[in-house]
PyMOL CGO cylinders between C-alpha atoms (Angstrom):
from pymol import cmd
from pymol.cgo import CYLINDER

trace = [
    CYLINDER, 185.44, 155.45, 74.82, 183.99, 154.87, 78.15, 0.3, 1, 1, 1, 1, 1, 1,
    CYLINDER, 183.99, 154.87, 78.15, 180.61, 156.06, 77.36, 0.3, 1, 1, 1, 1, 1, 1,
    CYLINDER, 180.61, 156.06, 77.36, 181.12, 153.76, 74.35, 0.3, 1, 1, 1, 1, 1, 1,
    CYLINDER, 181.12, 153.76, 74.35, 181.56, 150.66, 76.15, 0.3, 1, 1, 1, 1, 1, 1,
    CYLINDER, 181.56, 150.66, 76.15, 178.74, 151.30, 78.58, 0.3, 1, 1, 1, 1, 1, 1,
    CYLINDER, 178.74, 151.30, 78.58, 176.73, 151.62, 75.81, 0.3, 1, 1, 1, 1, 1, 1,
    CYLINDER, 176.73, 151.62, 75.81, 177.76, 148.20, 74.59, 0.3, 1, 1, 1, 1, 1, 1,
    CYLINDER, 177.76, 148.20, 74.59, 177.40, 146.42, 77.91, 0.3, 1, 1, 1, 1, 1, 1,
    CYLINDER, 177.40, 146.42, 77.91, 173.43, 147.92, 78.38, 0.3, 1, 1, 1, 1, 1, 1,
    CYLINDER, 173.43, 147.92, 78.38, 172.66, 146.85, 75.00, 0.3, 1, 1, 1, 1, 1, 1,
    CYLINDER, 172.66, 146.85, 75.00, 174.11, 143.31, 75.85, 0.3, 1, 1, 1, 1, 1, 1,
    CYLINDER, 174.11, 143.31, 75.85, 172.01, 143.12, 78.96, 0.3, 1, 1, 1, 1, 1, 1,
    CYLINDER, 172.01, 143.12, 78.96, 169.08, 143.72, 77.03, 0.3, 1, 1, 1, 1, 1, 1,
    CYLINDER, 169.08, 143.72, 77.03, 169.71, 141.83, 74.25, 0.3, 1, 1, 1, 1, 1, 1,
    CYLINDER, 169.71, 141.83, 74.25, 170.03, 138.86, 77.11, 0.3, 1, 1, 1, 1, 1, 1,
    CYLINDER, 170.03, 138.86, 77.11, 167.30, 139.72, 78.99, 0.3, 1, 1, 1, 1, 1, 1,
    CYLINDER, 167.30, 139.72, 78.99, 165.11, 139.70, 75.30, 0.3, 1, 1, 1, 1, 1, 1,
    CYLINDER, 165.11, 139.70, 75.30, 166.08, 136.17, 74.42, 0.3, 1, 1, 1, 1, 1, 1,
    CYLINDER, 166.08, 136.17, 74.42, 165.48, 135.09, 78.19, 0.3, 1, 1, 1, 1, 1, 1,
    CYLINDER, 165.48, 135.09, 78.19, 162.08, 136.30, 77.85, 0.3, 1, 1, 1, 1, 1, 1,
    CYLINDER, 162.08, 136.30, 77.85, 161.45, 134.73, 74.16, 0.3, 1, 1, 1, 1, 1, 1,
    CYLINDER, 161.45, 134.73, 74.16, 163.23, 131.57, 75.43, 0.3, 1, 1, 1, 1, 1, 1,
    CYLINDER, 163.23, 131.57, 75.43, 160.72, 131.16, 78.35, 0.3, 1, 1, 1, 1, 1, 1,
    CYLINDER, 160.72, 131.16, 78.35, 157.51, 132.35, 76.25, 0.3, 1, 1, 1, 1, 1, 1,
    CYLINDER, 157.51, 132.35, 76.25, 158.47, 129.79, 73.26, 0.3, 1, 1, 1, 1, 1, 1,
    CYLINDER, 158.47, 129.79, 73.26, 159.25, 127.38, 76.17, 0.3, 1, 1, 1, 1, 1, 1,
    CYLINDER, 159.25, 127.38, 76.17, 156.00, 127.54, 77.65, 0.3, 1, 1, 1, 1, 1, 1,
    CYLINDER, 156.00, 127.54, 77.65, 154.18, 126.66, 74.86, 0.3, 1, 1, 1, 1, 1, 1,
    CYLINDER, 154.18, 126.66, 74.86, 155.85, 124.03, 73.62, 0.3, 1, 1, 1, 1, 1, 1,
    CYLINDER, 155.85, 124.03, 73.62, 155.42, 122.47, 76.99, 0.3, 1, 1, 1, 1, 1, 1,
    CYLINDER, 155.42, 122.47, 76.99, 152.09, 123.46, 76.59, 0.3, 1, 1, 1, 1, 1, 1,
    CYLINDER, 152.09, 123.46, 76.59, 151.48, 120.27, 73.86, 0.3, 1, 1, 1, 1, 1, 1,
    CYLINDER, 151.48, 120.27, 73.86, 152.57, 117.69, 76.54, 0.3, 1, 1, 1, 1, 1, 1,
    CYLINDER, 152.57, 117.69, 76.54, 150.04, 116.76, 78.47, 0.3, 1, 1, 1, 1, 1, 1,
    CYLINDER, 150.04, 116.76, 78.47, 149.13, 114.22, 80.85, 0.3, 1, 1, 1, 1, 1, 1,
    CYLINDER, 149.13, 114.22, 80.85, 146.47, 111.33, 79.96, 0.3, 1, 1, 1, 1, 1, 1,
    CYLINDER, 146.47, 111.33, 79.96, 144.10, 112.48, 82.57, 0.3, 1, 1, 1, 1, 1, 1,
    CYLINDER, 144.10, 112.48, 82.57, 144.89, 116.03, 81.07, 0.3, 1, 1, 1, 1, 1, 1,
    CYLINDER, 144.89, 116.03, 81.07, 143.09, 115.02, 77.41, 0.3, 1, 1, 1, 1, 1, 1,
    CYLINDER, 143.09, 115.02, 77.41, 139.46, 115.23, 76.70, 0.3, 1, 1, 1, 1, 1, 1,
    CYLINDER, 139.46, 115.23, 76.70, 137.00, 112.34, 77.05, 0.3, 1, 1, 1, 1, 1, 1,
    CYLINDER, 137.00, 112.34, 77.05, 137.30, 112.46, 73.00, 0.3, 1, 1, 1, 1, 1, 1,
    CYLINDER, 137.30, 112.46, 73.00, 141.08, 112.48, 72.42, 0.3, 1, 1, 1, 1, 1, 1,
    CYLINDER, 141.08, 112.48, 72.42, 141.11, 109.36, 75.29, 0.3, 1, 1, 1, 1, 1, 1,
    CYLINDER, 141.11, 109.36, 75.29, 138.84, 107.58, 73.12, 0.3, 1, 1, 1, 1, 1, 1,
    CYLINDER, 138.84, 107.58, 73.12, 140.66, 107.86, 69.81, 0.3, 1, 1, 1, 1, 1, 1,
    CYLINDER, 140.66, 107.86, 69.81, 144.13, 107.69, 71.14, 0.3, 1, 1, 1, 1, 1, 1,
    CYLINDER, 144.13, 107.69, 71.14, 143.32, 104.49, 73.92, 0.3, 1, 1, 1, 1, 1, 1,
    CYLINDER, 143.32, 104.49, 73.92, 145.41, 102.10, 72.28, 0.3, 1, 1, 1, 1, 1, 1,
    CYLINDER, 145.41, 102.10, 72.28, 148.48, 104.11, 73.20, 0.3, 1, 1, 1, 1, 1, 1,
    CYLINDER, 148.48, 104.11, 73.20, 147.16, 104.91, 77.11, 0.3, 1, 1, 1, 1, 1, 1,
    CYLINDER, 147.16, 104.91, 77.11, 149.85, 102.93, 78.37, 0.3, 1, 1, 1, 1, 1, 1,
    CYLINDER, 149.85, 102.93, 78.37, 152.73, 104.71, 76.38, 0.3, 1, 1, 1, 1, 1, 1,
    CYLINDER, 152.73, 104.71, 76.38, 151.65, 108.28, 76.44, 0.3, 1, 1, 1, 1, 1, 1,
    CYLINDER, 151.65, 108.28, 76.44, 153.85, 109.38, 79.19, 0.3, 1, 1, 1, 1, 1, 1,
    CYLINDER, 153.85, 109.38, 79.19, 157.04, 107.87, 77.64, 0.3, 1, 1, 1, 1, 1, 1,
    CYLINDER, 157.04, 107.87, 77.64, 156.36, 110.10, 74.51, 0.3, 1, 1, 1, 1, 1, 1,
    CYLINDER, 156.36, 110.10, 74.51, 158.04, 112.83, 73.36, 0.3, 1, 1, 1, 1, 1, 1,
    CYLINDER, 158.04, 112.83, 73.36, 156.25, 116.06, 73.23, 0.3, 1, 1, 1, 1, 1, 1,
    CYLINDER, 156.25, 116.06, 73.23, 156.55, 116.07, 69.21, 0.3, 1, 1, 1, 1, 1, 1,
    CYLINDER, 156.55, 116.07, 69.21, 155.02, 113.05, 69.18, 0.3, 1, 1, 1, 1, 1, 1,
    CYLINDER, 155.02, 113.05, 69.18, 152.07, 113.52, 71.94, 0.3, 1, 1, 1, 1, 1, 1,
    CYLINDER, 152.07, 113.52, 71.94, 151.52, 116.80, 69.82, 0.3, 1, 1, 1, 1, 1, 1,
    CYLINDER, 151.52, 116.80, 69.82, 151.07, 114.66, 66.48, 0.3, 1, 1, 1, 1, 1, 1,
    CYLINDER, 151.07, 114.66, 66.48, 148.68, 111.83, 67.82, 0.3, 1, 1, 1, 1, 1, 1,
    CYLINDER, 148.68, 111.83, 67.82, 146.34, 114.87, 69.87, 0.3, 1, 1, 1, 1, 1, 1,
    CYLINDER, 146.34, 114.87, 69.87, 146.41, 116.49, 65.72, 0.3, 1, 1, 1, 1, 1, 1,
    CYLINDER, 146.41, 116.49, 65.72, 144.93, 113.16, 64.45, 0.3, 1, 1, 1, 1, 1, 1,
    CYLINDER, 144.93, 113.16, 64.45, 142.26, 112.71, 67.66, 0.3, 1, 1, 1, 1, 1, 1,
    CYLINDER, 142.26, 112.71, 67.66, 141.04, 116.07, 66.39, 0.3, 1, 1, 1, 1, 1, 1,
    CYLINDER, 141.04, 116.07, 66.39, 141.02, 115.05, 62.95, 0.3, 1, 1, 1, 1, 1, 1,
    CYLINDER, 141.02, 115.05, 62.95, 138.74, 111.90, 63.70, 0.3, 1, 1, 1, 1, 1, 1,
    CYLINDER, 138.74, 111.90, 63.70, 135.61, 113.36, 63.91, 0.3, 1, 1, 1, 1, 1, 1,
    CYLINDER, 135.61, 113.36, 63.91, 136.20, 114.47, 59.95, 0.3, 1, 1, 1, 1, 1, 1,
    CYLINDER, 136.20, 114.47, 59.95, 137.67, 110.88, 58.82, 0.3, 1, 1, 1, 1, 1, 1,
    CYLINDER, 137.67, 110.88, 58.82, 135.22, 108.45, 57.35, 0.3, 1, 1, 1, 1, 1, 1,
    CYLINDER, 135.22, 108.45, 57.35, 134.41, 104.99, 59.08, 0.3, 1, 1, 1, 1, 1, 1,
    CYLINDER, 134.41, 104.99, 59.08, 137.30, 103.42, 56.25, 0.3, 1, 1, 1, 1, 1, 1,
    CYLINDER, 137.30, 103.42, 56.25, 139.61, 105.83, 57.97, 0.3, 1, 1, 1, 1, 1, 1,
    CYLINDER, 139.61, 105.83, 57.97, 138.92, 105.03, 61.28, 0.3, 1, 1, 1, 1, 1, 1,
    CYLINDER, 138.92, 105.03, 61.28, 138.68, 101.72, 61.22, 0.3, 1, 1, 1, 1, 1, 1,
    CYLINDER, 138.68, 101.72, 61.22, 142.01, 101.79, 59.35, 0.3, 1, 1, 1, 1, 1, 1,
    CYLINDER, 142.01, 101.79, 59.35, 143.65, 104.19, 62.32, 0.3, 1, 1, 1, 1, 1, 1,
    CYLINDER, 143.65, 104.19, 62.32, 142.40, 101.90, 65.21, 0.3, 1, 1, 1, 1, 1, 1,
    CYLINDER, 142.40, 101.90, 65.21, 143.85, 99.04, 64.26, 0.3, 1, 1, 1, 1, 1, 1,
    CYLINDER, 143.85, 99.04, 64.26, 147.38, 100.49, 63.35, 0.3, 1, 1, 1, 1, 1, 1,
    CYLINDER, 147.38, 100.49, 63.35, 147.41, 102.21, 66.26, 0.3, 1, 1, 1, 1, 1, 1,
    CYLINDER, 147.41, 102.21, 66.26, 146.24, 99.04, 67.84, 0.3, 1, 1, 1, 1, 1, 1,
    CYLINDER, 146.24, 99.04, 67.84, 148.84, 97.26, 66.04, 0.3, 1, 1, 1, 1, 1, 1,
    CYLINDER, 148.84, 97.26, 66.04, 151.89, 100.04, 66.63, 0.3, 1, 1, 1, 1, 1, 1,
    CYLINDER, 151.89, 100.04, 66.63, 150.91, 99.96, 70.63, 0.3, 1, 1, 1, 1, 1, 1,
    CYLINDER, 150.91, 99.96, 70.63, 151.60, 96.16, 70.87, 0.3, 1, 1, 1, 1, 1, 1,
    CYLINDER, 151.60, 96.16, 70.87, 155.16, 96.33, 69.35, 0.3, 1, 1, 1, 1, 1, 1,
    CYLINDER, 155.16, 96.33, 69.35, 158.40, 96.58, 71.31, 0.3, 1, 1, 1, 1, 1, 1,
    CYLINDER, 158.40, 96.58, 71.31, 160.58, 99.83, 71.03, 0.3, 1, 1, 1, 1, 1, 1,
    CYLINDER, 160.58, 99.83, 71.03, 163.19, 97.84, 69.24, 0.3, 1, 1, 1, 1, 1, 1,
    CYLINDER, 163.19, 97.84, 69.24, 160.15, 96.50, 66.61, 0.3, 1, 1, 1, 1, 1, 1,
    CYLINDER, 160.15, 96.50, 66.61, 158.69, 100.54, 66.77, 0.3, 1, 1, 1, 1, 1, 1,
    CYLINDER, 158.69, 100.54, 66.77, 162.33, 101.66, 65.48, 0.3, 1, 1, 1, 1, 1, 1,
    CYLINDER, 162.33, 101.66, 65.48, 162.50, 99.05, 62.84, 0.3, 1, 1, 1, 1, 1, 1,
    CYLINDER, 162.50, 99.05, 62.84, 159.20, 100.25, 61.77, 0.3, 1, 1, 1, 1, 1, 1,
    CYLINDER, 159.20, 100.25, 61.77, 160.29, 103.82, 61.21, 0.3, 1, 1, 1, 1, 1, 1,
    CYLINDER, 160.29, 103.82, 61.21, 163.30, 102.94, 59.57, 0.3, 1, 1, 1, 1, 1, 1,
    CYLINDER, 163.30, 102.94, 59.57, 161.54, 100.64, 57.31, 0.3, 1, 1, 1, 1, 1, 1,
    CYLINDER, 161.54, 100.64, 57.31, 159.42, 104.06, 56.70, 0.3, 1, 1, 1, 1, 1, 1,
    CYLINDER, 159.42, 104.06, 56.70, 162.21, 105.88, 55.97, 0.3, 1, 1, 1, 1, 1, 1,
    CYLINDER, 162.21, 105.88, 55.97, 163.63, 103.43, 53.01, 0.3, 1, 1, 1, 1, 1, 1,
    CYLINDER, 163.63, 103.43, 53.01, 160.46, 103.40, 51.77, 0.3, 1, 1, 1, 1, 1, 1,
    CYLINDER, 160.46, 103.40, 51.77, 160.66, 107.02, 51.07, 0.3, 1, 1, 1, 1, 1, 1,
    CYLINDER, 160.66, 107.02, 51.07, 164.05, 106.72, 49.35, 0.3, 1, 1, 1, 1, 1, 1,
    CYLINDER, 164.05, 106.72, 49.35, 162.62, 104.50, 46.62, 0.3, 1, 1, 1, 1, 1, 1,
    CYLINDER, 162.62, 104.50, 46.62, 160.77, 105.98, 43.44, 0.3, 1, 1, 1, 1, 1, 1,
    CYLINDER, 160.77, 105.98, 43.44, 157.26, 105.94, 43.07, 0.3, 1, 1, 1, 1, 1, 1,
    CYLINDER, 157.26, 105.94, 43.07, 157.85, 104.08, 39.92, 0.3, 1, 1, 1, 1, 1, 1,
    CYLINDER, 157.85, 104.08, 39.92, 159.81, 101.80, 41.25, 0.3, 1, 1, 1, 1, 1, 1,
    CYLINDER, 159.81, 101.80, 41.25, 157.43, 101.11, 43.92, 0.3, 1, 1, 1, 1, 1, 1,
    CYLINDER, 157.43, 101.11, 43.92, 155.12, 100.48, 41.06, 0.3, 1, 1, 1, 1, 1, 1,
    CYLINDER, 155.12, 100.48, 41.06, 157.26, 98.40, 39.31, 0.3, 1, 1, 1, 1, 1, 1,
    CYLINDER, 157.26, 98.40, 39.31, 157.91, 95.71, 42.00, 0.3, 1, 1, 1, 1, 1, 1,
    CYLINDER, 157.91, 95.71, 42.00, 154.62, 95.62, 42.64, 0.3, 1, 1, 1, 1, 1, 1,
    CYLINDER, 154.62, 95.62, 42.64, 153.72, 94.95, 39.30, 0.3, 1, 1, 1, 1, 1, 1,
    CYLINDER, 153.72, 94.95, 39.30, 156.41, 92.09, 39.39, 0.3, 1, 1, 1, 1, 1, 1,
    CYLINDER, 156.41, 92.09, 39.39, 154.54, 90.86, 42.56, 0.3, 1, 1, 1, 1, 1, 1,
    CYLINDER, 154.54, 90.86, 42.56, 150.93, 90.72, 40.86, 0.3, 1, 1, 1, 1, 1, 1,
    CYLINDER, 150.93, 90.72, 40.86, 152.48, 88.73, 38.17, 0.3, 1, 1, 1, 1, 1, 1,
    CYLINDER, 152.48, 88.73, 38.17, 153.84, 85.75, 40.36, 0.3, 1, 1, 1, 1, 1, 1,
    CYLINDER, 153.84, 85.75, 40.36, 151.51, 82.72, 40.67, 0.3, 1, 1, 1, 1, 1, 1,
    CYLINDER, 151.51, 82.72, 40.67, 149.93, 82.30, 44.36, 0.3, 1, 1, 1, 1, 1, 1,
    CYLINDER, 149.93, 82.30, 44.36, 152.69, 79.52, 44.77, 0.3, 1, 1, 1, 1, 1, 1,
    CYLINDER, 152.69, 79.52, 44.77, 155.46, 81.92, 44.17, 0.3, 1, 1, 1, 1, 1, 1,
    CYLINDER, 155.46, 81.92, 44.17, 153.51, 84.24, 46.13, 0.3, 1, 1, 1, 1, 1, 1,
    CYLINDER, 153.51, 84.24, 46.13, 153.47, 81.91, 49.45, 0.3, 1, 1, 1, 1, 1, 1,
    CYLINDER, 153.47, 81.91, 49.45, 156.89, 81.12, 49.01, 0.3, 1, 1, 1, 1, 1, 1,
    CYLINDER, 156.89, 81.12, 49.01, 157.77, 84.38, 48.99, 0.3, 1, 1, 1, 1, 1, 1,
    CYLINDER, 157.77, 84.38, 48.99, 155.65, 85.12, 52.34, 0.3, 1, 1, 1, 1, 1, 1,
    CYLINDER, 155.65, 85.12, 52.34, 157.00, 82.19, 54.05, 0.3, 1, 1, 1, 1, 1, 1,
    CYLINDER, 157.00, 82.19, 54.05, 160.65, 83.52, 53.41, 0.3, 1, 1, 1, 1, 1, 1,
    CYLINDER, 160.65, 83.52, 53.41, 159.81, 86.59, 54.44, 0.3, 1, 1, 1, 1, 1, 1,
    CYLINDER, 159.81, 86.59, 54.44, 157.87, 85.53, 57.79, 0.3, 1, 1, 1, 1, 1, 1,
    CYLINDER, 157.87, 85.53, 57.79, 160.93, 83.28, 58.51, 0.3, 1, 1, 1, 1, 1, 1,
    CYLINDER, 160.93, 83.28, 58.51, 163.41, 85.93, 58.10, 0.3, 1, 1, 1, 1, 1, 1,
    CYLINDER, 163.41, 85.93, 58.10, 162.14, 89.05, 60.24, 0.3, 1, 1, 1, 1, 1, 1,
    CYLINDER, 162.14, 89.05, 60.24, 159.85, 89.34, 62.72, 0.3, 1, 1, 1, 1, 1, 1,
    CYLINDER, 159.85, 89.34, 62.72, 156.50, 91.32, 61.71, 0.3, 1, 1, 1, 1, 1, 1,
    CYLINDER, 156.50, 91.32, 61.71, 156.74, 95.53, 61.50, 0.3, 1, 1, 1, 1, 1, 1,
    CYLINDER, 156.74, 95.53, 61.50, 154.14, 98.14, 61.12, 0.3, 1, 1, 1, 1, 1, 1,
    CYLINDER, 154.14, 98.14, 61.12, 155.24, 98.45, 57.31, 0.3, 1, 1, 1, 1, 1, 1,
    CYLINDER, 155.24, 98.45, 57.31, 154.93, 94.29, 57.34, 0.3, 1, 1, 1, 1, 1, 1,
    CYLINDER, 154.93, 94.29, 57.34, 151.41, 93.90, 59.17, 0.3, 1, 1, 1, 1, 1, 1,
    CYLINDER, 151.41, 93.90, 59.17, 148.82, 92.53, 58.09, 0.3, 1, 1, 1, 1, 1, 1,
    CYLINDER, 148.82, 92.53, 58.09, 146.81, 95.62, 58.72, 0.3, 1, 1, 1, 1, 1, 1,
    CYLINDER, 146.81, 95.62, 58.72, 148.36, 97.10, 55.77, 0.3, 1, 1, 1, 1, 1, 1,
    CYLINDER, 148.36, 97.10, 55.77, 147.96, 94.44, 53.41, 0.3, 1, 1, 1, 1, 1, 1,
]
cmd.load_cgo(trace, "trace")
């Protein structure tokens, strides 16, 4: 029985000492994502300069999804780009609040059905441009502009 429990106890301590040692690899290169601004290459400061002023208050996960689409750029077309700089242009000026509105606004938008989608904005297309203003102005007068609201995306 003694023998027994030793046993138990060593394989315990190892078991420990394993995870410590996982735990700090995995640690270290997760960590390894964040970086500093000064730490990103001349290229990744040029794609991601809109957001110079915010990097350090982002999350690793985030940092580490922005640095995958500065190495993307190269491959996107001049559309794509142009498109990208001026959302991320756009997404740097707004407030955290107007940020989490944005992503929420995201998030219902993935709740509805593509065919619903597609049916409201077949409904839209069919209003006359009066209807259409009126609809705008209510809008504008109601909320204050998001990412899924700029005019960057219309």
């Amino acid at each position: 029985m003694k023998y027994q429990n030793q046993y138990i106890y060593s394989s315990y301590r190892v078991i420990g000492r394993v995870m410590v040692m996982l735990a700090l690899i995995f640690g270290c290169q997760l960590s390894a994502h964040a970086q500093t601004w000064q730490q990103l290459n001349d290229q990744q400061r040029l794609v991601l300069a809109p957001l110079e002023d915010d990097w350090a208050s982002l999350t690793k996960a985030r940092q580490k999804k922005w640095l995958e689409v500065a190495n993307r750029y190269p491959q996107m077309s001049d559309a794509e780009r142009s498109t990208l700089q001026s959302r991320m242009t756009e997404w740097a000026k707004l407030s955290t609040a107007e940020r989490q509105i944005a992503r929420d606004n995201y998030l219902r938008t993935l709740k509805i059905s593509p065919e619903k989608k597609a049916a409201a904005w077949e409904s839209y297309q069919q209003l006359s441009d009066e209807d259409k203003k009126k609809l705008a102005d209510k809008k504008a007068s109601t909320s204050k502009p998001t990412t899924v609201t700029s005019p960057t995306l219309k």
